[in-house]
N, C-alpha and C positions, 0 to 999 in steps of 0.2 A: 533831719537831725541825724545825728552818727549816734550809735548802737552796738552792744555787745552780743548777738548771737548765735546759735549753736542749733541744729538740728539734733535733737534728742535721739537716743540710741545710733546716734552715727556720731564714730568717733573722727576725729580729727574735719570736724567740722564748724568748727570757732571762727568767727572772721567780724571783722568791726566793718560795717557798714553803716548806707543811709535805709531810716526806715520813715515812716509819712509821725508826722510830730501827733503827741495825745491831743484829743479834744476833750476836755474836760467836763463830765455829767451835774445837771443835779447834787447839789450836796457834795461835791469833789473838788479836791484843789487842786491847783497846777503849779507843779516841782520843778525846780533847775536844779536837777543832780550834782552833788559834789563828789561822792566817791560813792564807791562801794568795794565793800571788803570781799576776800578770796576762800572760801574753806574748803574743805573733806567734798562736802557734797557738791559744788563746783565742780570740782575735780574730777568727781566720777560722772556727771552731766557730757561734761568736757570728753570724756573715754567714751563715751557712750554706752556707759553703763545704766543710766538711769536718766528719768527726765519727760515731759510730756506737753507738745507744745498746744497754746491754744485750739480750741474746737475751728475745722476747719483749714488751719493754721499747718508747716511743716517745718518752722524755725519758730523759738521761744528766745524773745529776749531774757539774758541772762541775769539774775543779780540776785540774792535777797537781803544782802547785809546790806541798808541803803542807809544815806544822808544826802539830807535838801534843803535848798531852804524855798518856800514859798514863793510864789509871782504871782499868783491871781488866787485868792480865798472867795468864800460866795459871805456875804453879808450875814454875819448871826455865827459864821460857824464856827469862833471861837480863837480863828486863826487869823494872821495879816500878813500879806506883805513885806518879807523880809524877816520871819520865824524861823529858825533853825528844825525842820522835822524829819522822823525818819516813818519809814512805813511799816504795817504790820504784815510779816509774812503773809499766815495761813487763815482762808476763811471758812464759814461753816456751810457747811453743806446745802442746799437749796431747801431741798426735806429736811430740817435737822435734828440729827437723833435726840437723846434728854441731853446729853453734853454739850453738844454744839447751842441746842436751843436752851441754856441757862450760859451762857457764854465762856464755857470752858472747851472751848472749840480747838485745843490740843488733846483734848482726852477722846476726842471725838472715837464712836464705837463702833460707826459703818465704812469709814474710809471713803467718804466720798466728800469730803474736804478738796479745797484747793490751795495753791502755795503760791505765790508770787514768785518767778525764776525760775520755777521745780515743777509743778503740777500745773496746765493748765490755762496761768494764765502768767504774762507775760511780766519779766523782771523789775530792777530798777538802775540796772547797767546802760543806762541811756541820758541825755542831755535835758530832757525834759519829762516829766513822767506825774501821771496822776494817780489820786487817793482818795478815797474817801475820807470823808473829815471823822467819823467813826472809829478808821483805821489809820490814823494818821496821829503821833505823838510829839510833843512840843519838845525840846529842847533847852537848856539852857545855854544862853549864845558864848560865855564861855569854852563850850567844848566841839566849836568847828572842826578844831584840828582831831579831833578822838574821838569826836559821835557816831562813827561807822563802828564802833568796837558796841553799840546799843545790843544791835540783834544777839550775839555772843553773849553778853550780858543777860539778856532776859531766860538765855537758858540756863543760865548757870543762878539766877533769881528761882529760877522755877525747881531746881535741882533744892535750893537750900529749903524751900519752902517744903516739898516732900520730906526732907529729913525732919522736919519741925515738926510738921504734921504724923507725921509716923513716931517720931520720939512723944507726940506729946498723947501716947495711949497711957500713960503715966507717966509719973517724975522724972524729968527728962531735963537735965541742967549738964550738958556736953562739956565738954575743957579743953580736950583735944582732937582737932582734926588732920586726918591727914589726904591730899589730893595727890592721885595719883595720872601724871603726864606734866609737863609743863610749858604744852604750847597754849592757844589763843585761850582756849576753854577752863583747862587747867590753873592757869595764872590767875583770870580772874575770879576763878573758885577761891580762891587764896584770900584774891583780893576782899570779896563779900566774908569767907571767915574771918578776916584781921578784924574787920569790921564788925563784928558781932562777939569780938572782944575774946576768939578761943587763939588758945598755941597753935599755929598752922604750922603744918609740916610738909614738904611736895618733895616728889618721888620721879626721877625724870632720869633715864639713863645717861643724856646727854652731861658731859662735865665740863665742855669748856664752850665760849659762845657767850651771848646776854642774858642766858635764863638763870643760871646762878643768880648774879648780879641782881635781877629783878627780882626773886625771890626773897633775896637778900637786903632788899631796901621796902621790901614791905615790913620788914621786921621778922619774917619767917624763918624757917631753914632747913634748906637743900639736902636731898638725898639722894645720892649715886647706888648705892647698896641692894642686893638683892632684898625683891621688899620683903618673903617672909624672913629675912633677918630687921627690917624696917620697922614690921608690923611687931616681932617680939617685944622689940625694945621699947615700941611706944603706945601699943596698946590702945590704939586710937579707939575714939567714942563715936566718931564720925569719918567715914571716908566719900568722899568723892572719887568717882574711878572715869579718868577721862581718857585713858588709852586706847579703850577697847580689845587688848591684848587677854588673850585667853588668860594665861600664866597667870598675871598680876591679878586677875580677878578673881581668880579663886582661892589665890595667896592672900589678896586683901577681902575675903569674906572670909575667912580663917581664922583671923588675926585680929579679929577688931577687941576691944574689951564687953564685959559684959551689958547686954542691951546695946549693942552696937548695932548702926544702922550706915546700911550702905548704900548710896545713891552710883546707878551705872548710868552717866553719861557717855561714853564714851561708844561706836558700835563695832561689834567686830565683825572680821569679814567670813563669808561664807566658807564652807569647805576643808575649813583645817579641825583635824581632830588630835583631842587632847585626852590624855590620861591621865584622870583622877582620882581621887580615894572620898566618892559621893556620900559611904556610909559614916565618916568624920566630919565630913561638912553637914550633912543632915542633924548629925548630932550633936555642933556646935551652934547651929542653928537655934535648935528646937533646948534646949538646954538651958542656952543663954540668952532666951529669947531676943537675940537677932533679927534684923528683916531687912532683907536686899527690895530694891526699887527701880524698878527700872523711868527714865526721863527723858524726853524731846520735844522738840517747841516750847511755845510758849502762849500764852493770851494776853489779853491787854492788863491785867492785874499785873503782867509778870514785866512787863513793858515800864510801868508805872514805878518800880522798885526797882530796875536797871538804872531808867532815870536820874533816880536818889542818892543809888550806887553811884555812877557817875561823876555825879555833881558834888560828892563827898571825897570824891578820893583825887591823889594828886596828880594833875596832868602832866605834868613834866615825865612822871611813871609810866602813864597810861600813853604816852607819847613814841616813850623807849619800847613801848610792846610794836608799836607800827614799825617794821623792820624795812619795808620799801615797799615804793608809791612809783604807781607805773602810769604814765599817761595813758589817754584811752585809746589813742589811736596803736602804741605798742602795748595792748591788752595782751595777746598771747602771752607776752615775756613773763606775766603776773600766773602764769599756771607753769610754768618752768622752775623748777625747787633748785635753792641757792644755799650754799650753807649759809647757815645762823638763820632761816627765816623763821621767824613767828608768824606774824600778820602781815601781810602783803594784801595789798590795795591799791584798784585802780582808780586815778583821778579822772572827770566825767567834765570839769571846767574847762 
């Protein structure tokens, strides 16, 4: 079967080839890959910045934003033949810490977790590919065309959920949110706020392209503006920070209203230093009691609420986010950045 891999820490080592088809274990099902989506961490896989390929192993198939549908389920497990599923990235450690072993296997405290495409063990950037039925989430078959947007989803599930849980150390009834970036992550942060019924507001320097548009037909609204004039005006109750930019992240822990709680999705890159006024930020913090959060990955709880997400919101929407679909045999072309992309996805059929 044909394959998307990359020898880790060597860059320009990407190439679609054949690799021997999965044999499926115990308790595992067997996938015919339809897509898989493109992100950040791809990317730097791709550079050879990051990445780890199975034990043994000196090329890691790529992938972790996956969509499948079923071919072969083992009897009982829940699944058949012709299911729409995606797989779960990261698993818990073999020893696993209190995190891992209560199933919060993203909080994990040792780092000896694995990642499907990233850590380890091999992607779902391939034509056939197996799961454990554990790790393995169902779908509803309306969303073939958009279930590769899941994985992005469950972090941005997991991101609302810390704010919830962090807001709810008392009376905590938000109104307005504001996200700050408006590519893959970004948007659908939006998208889970509409839904939970606050004012969403997203912050994106870009002004012209589909991400207005899209933000714009969720019912939100767009903003080009430097954010601490952003964060003035609106006072937000909640931010989401998907940039990762230094700047905006300190502007937007600034600027929230009071008890404002800020989830950082977004990560930044090493090396650049910034100067700031830590003794205002300390003090706007601890004042108004404030609390920044840091967020990544996800677990199966968080899996389960993407899902729902999903399934609740409009596809014709969630369609417009897919900006192009690259076959898997011209896979490279899907790590080469085009204007207006959002999400960009290789197809595996």
């Amino acid at each position: 079967m044909r394959a998307v891999t990359v020898r880790p820490m060597t860059a320009q080592s990407l190439e679609v080839g054949d690799v021997p088809e999965p044999v499926p274990g115990g308790g595992e099902l067997l996938v015919a890959g339809l897509a898989v989506g493109v992100c950040g961490t791809d990317k730097e896989i791709v550079a050879g910045e990051y990445g780890w390929a199975p034990p043994g192993r000196d090329r890691l198939i790529l992938g972790h934003e996956s969509l499948g549908r079923v071919h072969q389920a083992p009897p009982g497990s829940g699944f058949e033949a012709g299911d729409l599923v995606v797989g779960v990235v990261r698993r818990p450690d073999p020893e696993p810490c209190g995190a891992c072993a209560r199933g919060e296997f993203d909080m994990c405290r040792n780092g000896h977790y694995t990642e499907r495409g990233i850590k380890e063990r091999d992607g779902y950037a391939s034509q056939l590919w197996t799961v454990e039925r554990d790790y393995a989430v169902k779908l509803a078959p309306g969303l073939e065309e958009v279930g590769v947007l899941m994985e992005p989803t469950t972090v941005v599930a997991k991101a609302w959920e810390q704010v919830e849980r962090v807001g709810g150390r008392s009376w905590f009834e938000p109104r307005r949110a504001l996200v700050t970036g408006a590519g893959p992550i970004g948007l659908l942060a939006a998208l889970l706020g509409v839904q939970r019924g606050l004012e969403v507001h997203v912050l994106d320097r870009v002004t012209a392209g589909p991400k207005p548009s899209l933000v714009a037909a969720l019912g939100a609204t767009y903003h080009s503006e430097d954010v601490g004039q952003v964060t003035s005006a609106l006072r937000p109750d909640v931010v989401i920070e998907a940039t990762g930019a230094g700047p905006v992240v300190f502007d937007a822990m600034a600027g929230t209203a009071t008890y404002g709680v800020i989830c950082l999705a977004g990560v930044s890159p090493k090396g650049r230093r910034l100067s700031i006024d830590a003794g205002s930020i300390n003090r706007e913090l601890v004042l108004e009691n404030d609390a920044v959060v840091g967020s990544v990955n996800a677990n199966l709880r968080h899996y389960h609420q993407a899902a729902d997400a999903l399934a609740e919101a409009d596809i014709a929407w969630l369609e417009r986010m897919i900006t192009r679909r690259v076959p898997l045999e011209r896979a490279t072309e899907a790590f080469e950045a085009q204007d207006n992309d959002i999400k960009v996805v290789i197809t595996l059929g």
